[in-house]
C-alpha positions in Angstrom: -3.1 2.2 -5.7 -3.7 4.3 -2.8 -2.9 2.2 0.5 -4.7 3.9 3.1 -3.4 4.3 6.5 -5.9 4.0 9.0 -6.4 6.8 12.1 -6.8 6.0 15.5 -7.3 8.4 18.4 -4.2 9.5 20.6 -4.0 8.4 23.8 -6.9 5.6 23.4 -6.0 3.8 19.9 -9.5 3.7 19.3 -10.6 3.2 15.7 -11.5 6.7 14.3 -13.8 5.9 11.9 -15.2 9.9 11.3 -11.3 10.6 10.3 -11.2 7.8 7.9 -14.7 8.7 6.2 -13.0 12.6 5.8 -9.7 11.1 4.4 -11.5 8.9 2.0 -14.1 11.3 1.1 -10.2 13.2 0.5 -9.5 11.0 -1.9 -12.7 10.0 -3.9 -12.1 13.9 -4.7 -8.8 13.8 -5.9 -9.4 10.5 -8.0 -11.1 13.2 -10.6 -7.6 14.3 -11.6 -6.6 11.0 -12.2 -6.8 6.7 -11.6 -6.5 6.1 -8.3 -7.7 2.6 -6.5 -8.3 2.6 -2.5 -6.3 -0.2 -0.8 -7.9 0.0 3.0 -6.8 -2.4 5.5 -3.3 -3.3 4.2 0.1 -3.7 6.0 0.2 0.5 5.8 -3.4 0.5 7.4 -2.4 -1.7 10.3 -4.4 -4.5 9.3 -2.9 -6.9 11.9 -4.1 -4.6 14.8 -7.7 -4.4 13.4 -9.9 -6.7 15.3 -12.5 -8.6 13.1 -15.5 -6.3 14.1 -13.2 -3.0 13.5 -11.7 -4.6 9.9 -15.3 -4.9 9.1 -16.0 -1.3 9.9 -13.2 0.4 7.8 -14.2 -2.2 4.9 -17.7 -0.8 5.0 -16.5 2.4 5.5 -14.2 3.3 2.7 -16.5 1.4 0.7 -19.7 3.1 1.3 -17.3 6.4 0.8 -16.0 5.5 -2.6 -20.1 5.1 -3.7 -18.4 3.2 -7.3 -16.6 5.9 -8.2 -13.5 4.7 -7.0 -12.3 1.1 -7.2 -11.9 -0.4 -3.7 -9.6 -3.4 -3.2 -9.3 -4.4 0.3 -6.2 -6.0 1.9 -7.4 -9.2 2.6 -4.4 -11.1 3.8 -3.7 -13.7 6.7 -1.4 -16.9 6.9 -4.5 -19.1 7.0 -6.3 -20.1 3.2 -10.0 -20.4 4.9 -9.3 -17.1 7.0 -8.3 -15.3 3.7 -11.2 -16.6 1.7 -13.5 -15.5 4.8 -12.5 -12.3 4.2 -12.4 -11.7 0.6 -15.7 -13.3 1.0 -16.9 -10.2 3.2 -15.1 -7.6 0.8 -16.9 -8.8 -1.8 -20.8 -9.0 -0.3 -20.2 -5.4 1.0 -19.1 -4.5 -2.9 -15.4 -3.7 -3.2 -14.1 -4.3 -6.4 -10.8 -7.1 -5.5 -9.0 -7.9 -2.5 -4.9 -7.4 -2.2 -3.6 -10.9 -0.4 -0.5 -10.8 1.0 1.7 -14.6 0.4 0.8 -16.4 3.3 3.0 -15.9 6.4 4.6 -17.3 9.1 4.9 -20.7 8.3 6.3 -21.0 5.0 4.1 -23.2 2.6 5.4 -25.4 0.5 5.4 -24.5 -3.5 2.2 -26.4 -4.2 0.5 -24.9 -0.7 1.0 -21.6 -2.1 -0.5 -22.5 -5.5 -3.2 -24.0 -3.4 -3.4 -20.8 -1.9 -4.1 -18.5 -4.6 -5.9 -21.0 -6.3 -8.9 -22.3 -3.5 -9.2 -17.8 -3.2 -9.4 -17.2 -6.7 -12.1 -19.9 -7.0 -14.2 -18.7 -3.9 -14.8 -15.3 -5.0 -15.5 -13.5 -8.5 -14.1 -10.3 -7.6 -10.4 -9.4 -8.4 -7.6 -10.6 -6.7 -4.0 -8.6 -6.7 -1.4 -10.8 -5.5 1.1 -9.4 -2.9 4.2 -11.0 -3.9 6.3 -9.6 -0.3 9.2 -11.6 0.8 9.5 -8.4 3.6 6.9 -10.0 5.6 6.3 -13.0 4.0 10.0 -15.4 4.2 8.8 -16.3 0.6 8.2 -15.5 -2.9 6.0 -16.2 -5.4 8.9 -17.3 -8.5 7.4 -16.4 -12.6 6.5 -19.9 -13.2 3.6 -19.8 -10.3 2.3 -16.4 -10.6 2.3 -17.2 -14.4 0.3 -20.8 -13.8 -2.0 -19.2 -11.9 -2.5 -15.9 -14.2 -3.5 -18.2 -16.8 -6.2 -20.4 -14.9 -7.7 -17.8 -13.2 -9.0 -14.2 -15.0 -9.8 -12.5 -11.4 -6.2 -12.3 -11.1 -6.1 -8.8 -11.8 -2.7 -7.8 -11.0 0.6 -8.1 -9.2 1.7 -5.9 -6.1 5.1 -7.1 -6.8 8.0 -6.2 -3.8 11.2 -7.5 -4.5 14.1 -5.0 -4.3 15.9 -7.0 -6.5 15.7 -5.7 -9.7 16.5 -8.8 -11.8 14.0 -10.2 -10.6 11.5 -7.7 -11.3 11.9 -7.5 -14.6 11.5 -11.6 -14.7 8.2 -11.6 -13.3 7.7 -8.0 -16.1 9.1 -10.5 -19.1 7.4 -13.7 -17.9 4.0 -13.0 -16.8 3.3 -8.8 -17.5 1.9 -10.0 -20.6 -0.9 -11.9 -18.6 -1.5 -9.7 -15.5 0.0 -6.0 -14.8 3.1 -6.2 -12.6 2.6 -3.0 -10.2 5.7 -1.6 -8.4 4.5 -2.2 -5.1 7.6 -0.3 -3.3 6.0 3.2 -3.5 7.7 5.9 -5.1 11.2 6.3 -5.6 10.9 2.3 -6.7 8.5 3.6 -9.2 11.0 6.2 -11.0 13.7 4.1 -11.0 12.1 1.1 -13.0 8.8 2.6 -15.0 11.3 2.1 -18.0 10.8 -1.5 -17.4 7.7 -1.8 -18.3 5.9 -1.8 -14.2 2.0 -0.6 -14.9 1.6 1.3 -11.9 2.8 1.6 -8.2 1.2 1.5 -4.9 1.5 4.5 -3.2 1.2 5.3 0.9 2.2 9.2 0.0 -0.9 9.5 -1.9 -2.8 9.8 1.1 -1.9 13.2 1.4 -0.1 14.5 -2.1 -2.0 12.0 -4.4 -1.6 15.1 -6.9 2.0 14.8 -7.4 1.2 11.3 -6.8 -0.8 11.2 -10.4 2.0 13.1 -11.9 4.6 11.0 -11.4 2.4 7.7 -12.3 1.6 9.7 -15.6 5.2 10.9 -16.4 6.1 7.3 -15.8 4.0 5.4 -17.5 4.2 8.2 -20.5 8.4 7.4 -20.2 8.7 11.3 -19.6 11.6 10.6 -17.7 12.9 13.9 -17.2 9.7 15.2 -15.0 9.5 11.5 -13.5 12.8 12.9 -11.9 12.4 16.0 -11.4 9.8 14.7 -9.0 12.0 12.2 -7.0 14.4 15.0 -6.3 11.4 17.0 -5.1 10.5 14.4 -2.5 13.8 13.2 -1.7 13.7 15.6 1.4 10.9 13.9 2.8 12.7 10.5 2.4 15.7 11.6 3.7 13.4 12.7 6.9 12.0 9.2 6.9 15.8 7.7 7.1 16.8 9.7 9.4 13.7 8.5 12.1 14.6 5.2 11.0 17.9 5.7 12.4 16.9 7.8 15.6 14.2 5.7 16.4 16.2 2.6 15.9 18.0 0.0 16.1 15.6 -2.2 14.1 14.5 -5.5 15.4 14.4 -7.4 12.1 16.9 -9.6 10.7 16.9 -8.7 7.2 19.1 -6.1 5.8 18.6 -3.5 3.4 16.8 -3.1 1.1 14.5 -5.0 2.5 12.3 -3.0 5.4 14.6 -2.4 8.1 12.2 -0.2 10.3 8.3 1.2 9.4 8.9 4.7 10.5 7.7 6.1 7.3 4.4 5.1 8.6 4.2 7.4 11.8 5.8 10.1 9.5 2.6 9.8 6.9 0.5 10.3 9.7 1.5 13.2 11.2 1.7 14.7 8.1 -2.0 14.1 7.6 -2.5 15.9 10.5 -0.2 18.6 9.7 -2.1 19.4 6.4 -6.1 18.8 8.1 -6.7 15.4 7.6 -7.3 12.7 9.8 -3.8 10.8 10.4 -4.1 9.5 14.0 -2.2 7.9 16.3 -0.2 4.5 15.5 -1.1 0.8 17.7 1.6 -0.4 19.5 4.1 -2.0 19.2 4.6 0.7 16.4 5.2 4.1 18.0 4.5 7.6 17.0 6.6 11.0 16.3 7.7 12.7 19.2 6.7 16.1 19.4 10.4 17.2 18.4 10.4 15.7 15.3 7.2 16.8 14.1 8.5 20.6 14.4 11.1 19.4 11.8 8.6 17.6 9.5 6.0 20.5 9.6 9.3 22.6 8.2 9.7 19.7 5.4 5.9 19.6 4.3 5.3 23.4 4.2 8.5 24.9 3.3 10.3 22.3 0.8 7.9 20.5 -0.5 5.4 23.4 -0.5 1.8 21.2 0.1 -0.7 23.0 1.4 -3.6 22.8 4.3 -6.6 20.4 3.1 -10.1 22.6 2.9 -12.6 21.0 4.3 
């Protein structure tokens, strides 16, 4: 699952909507090599800048894009049940294929509220519904014993976006409830390689904006328990993560309160997008409060795309 970042215009923050249509046009191109789902509109796409009239627009847009021949599933998350069901209510009249909701936020529910949650969407719309289960954002956490009531009432729960960093506790919600509904690794990458063996279905990917090829690989040599090329591939992009650290750490301190594992800063997401721009597609700026790359650092990460991890210019 492709989570899509989505480009704004330097200087202005405007929504460029012209640069999404090119990166997702990007994308339907590359799903040819390979299963790939679109995710617009998610916490990597900024949702919580997006204005209802501009979440709207890059809905429609990405949709209209894909043309059915790649699954779209929305974010569709907010810390209000009606707000959430107004929106996967949208997603679904414009034709995506599911919405991914994020547990509700803010002010933490109790168990039965977030049942209720899950339970008044999944009954309000008959598209898919991927449950985000991210304590990151979140403060809470969907436990087995709920995601697996709820996996057995309702069939449009398609999957699980599953977060923790806690590996116990992954492969809980794997033995549990995998057998019901597809537990995805939803901590990109390097998550990915180190617990495919598990049994995770698939990951959720923000790198796959720009490499989805290598992308593809490693989902295949995962889920095929080729373990050897699964890290053969992490070493290849440990460079880049490094890079991603290492903003984390200039660009800091963090704000948050949480400690690692758990998202200390969201640098990797100004990095991603200025090394869409680097290859020819349509990165962008980032909204505030989030900042972008200074100029400095992108001289170092143009070295790290071209010369160590070898990707090449998009042709348009």
């Amino acid at each position: 699952m492709v989570v899509q970042l989505t480009p704004f215009k330097y200087g202005s923050e405007e929504l460029d909507l012209e640069g999404l249509k090119m990166n997702t046009e990007f994308l339907v191109e590359a799903s040819k090599k390979g299963p790939l789902v679109l995710t617009p509109a998610g916490s990597t796409g900024e949702h919580y800048t997006l204005n209802d009239e501009e979440y709207k627009k890059v809905l429609k847009t990405v949709v209209d894009i894909a043309g059915g021949k790649v699954p779209v599933v929305p974010g569709a998350g907010h810390s209000g049940t009606k707000v959430v069901i107004e929106k996967a209510r949208y997603a679904q009249d414009i034709g995506a294929d599911g919405v991914m909701v994020v547990l509700p936020y803010y002010h933490v529910p109790t168990e039965e509220g977030l049942y209720l949650h899950y339970s008044k969407l999944c009954q309000s719309i008959d598209i898919g519904v991927v449950i985000y289960n991210n304590s990151d954002v979140s403060k809470i956490y969907m436990k087995p014993h709920t995601l697996r009531k709820l996996a057995e009432e309702f069939d449009n729960i398609v999957a699980v976006k599953e977060n923790t960093p806690n590996v116990a506790m992954l492969y809980d919600q794997i033995r549990k409830c995998g057998h019901k509904v597809p537990i995805l690794q939803g901590r990109g990458e390097w998550w990915f390689g180190l617990t495919a063996h598990l049994g995770v279905r698939g990951y959720i990917s923000g790198y796959a904006n720009f490499m989805p090829d290598l992308c593809l690989e490693m989902h295949h040599a995962g889920l095929n328990k080729n373990y050897d090329k699964l890290f053969e591939i992490m070493r290849k992009i440990e460079v880049y993560e490094d890079f991603i650290s290492e903003m984390g750490r200039k660009y800091g301190p963090s704000t948050t309160i949480l400690p690692p594992p758990y998202v200390d800063h969201y640098m990797v997401y100004p990095v991603m997008k200025a090394t869409m721009d680097m290859l020819g597609l349509r990165g962008g700026s980032m909204r505030l409060p989030l900042v972008n790359l200074k100029d400095e650092d992108k001289k170092k990460l143009e070295d790290i795309v071209f010369s160590k991890l070898r990707l090449e210019k998009i042709k348009n």
